[in-house]
Each structure stands twice: as C-alpha cells, then as structure tokens.
C-alpha positions in Angstrom: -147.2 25.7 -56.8 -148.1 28.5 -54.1 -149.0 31.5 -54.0 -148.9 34.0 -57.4 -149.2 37.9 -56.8 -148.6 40.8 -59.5 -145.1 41.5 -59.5 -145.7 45.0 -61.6 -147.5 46.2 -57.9 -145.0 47.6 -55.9 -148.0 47.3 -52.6 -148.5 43.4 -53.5 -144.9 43.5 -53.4 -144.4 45.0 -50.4 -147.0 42.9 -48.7 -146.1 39.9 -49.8 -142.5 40.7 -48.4 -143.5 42.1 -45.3 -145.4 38.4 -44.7 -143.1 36.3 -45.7 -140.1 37.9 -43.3 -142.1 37.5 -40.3 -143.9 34.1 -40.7 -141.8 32.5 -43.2 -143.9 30.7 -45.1 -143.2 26.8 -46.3 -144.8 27.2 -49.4 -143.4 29.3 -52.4 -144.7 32.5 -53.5 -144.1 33.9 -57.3 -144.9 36.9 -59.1 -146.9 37.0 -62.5 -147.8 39.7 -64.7 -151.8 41.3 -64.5 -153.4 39.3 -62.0 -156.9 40.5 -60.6 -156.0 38.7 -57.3 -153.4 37.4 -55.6 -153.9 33.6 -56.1 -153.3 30.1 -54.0 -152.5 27.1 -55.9 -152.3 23.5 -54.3 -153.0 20.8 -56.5 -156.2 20.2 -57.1 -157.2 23.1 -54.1 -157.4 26.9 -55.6 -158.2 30.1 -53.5 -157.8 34.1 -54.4 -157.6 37.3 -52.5 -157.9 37.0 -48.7 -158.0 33.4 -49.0 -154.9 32.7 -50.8 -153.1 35.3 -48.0 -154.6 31.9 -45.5 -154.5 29.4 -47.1 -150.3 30.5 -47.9 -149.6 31.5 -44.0 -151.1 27.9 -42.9 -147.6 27.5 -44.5 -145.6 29.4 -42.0 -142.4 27.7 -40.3 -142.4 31.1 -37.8 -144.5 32.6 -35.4 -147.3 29.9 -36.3 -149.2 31.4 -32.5 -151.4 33.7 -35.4 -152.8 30.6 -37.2 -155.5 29.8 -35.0 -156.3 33.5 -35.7 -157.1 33.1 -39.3 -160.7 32.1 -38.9 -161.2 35.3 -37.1 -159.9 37.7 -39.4 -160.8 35.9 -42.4 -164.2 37.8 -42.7 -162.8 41.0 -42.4 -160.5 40.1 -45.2 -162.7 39.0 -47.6 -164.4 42.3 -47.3 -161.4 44.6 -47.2 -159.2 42.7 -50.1 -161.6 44.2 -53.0 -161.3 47.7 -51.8 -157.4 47.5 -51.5 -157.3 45.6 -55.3 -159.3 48.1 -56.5 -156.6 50.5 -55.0 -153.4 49.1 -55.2 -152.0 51.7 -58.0 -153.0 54.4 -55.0 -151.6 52.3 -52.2 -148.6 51.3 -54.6 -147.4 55.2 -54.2 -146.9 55.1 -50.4 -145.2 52.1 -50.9 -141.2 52.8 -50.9 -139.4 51.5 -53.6 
C-alpha cells in the first residue's frame, strides 16, 4: 500500500508534498481522514510517525545520496515527530494553502 497521512492537515500535506518533489518516492502515498500518525504499510511490515517518513523515502527514485543518512537522523525523529503531531493544527496555520 504505502504510506497514509491525514489529508484534513494542511502541514502533513505540505510535508508530504515537499518530500515527494525532491526524492520521488517509488512507493505510493494516500491520504485518510483522522490519523494519529502518519503510517507505512508494506505487506506484512507496518511502521508510524518518523518511521513511516523512512521506511517511504527507502523508496526514492531521486536524490537517493540522503538514504545512508536515515539511520542518523532517525533518532532525532522519533523524538521530534510527537511534538509536531501534537502541533500540527498550530503548524497547519503557517502552512500556505
């Protein structure tokens, strides 16, 4: 499937775009109504948050040089993807429509 993000969140929105113009991504991305979490869906493998963002850019056709890069940024992440969910109607308001 790919990655799912709230399509009612003008920041996921905007991030999601801003990603998938400069690496391109392989695998498709869809929006869905109320999630918590942007999600990763592959089968049988599942992630969420700042791991879905990875797992979905292993995917990219373009400017693939940041992949090994991923590990390294991971951590920081998984620490700052809470504090921008909790956020996103904030964020969402710098975010031009």
């Amino acid at each position: 499937m790919g990655l799912r993000y709230d399509g009612d969140c003008r920041f996921c929105v905007a991030g999601i775009g801003w990603l998938r113009r400069r690496f391109d991504p392989a695998a498709a991305s869809e929006t869905a109504k109320d999630l918590a979490a942007v999600e990763w869906v592959d089968g049988e493998r599942r992630a969420s948050g700042a791991d879905a963002v990875a797992a979905w850019l292993r995917t990219a056709r373009r400017n693939r040089w940041i992949l090994p890069l991923i590990p390294i940024g991971l951590p920081l992440g998984r620490r700052l993807y809470p504090v921008v969910a909790r956020n996103r109607g904030r964020l969402s308001t710098i975010v031009r429509r």
